[in-house]
C-alpha positions in Angstrom: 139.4 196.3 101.3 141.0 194.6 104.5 143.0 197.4 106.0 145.8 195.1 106.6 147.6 195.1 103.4 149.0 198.8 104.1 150.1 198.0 107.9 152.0 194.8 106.8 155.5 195.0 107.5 157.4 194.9 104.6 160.9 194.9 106.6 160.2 191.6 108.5 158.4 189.9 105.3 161.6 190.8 103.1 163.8 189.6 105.7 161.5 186.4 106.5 161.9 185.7 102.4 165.6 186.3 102.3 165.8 183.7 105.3 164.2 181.3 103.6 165.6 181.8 100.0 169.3 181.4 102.3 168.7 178.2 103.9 168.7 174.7 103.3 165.0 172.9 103.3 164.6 172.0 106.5 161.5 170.8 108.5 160.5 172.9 111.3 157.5 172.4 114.3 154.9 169.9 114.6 154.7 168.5 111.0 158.3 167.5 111.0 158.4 164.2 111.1 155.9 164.5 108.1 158.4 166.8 106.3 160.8 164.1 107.1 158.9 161.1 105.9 158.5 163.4 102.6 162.1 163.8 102.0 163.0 160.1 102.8 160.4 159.2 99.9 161.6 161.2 97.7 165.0 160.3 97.8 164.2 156.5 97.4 162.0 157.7 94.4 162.5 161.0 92.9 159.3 162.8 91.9 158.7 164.2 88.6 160.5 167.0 87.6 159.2 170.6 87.8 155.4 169.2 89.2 152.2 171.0 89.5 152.5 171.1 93.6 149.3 170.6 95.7 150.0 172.3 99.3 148.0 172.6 102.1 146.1 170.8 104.3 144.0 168.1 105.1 142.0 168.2 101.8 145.3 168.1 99.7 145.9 165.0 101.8 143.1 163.2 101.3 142.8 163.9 97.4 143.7 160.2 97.1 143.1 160.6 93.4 145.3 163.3 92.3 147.2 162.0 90.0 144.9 160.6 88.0 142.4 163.3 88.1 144.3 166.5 86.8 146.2 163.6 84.3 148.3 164.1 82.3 149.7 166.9 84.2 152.1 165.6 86.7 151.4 166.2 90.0 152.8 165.9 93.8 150.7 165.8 96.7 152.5 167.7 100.0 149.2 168.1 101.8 149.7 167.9 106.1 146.5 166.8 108.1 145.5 170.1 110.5 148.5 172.7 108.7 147.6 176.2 109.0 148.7 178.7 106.3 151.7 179.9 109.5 152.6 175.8 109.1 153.5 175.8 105.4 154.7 179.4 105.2 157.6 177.7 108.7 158.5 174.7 105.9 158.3 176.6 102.9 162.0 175.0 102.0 161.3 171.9 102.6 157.2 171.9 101.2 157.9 174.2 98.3 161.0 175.3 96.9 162.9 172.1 97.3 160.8 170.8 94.2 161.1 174.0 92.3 157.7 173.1 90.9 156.3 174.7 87.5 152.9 175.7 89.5 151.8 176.2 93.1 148.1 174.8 93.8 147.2 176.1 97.3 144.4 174.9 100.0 145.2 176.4 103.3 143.5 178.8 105.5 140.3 176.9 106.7 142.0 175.6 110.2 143.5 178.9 110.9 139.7 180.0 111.4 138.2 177.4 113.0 141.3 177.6 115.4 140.5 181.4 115.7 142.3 183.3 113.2 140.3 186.5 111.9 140.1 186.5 108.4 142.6 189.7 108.5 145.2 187.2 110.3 144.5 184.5 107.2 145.1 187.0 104.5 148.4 188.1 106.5 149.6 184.8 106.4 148.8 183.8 102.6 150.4 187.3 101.6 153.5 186.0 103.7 153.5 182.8 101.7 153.2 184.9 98.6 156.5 186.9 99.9 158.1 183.7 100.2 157.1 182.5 96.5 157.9 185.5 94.6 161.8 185.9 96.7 162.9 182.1 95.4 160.5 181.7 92.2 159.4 184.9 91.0 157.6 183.9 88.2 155.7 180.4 89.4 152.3 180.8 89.6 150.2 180.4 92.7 146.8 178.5 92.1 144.6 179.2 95.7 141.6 177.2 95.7 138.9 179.0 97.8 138.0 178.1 101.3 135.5 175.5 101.0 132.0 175.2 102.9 130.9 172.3 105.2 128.4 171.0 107.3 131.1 171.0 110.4 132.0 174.5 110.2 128.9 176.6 108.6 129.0 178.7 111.2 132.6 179.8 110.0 131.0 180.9 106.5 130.9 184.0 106.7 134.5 184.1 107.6 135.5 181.9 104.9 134.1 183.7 102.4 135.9 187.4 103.7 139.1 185.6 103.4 137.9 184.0 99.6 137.0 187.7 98.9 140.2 189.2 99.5 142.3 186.7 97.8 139.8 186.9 95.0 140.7 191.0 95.1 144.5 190.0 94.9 144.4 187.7 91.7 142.8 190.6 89.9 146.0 192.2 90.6 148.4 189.7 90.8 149.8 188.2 88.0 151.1 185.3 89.4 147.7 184.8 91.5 144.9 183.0 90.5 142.1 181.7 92.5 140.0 178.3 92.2 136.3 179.1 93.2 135.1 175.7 94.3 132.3 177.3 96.6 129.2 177.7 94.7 129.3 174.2 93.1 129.6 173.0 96.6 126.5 174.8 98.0 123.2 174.1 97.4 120.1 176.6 98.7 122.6 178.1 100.5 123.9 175.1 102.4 126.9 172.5 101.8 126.3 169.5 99.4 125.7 166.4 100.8 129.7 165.8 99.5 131.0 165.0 103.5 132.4 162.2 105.1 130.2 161.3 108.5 132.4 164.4 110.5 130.9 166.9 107.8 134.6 167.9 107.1 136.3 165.8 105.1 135.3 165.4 101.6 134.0 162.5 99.5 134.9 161.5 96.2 131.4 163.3 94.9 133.6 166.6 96.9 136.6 165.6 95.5 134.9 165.6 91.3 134.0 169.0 92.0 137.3 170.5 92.6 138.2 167.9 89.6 136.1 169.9 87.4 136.7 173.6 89.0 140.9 172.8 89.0 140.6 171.1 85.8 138.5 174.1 84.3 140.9 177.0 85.4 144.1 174.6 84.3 142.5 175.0 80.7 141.5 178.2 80.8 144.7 179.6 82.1 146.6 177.1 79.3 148.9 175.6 82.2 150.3 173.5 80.1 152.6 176.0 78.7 154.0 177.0 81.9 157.9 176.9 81.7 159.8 174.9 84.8 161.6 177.5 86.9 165.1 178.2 85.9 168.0 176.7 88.5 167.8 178.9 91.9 171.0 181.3 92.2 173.2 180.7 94.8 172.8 182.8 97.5 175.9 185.7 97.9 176.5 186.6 101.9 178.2 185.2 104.9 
């Protein structure tokens, strides 16, 4: 078990949360204009009500067909091209709390390794995004689908799969945690599926109907649609 999780300090994450659970949604760092362009849409057209949210990053993006494929669940796509789990944890306001969303569907941690996170770092910085989650919406649940393989980044496998194994750990745990294995229907003889756009990143819709199935799968099988919509956030006391 990552030694980590005892040296975290619980100070700074319960002040980081109580920051965030303070402040108005604002963008922060690179992805702000994103943020931005997000807010800006949503006030010309409101989004569903209470949504299942998909956060994260470039293959939350890309899932073009979202809506359609986990119908007739309503959905919202806040997926940034590049975002690290450090990213989304900075705009937690403004990616996830402004849309007080009934579930939390999670891809993130694959561009923290390939940009030279250890997997100890990654599973630091998804614990701090759980911090934030349980200080404004105690009770949402937290969907993580698992670090996928590809042809682009194999060599980062190993890595992947140390991070996928200690979130796995947590949602044993966790009540409010559940992970989405999508790797071993993307792996073949121990390799990636042919499921890659030319770069060997990005996935294709034949990637794209597997996490249909795995997401859809776990949605059933953890009866989603009973999940309540989180009750109006307190107004924070202070200053």
């Amino acid at each position: 078990m990552f030694r980590f999780l005892s040296l975290i300090p619980a100070l700074a994450l319960g002040l980081l949360a109580t920051a965030v659970a303070a402040d108005e949604p604002l963008a922060h760092g690179k992805f702000a204009p994103e943020i931005d362009a997000f807010a800006a849409a949503d006030k010309a057209s409101p989004p569903s009500a209470c949504p299942l949210l998909f956060v994260g990053s470039a293959s939350i993006r890309g899932w073009t067909t979202l809506a359609r494929d986990v119908a007739p669940y309503p959905t919202l796509n806040r997926g940034l091209d590049g975002a690290e789990l450090a990213d989304i944890n900075a705009n937690f306001g403004a990616l996830v709390r402004a849309y007080r969303p009934r579930a939390i569907v999670l891809y993130a941690g694959g561009n923290d390794l390939h940009d030279g996170d250890t997997p100890d770092e990654v599973v630091t910085n998804f614990n701090k995004f759980m911090f934030l989650k349980r200080a404004t919406m105690k009770h949402v649940r937290v969907y993580f689908i698992s670090v996928k393989p590809s042809k682009a980044r194999l060599s980062e496998y190993p890595a992947q799969e140390a991070v996928n194994r200690a979130v796995k750990a947590m949602s044993l745990t966790q009540h409010d945690l559940i992970e989405i294995d999508v790797v071993p229907d993307m792996m073949a003889d121990g390799k990636p599926k042919d499921v890659f756009e030319d770069d060997g990143l990005h996935m294709t819709p034949a990637g794209y109907a597997i996490w249909t199935r795995e997401v859809r799968r776990v949605f059933d099988w953890t009866d989603v649609k009973k999940l309540k919509c989180p009750g109006p956030e307190r107004p924070h006391k202070g200053k």
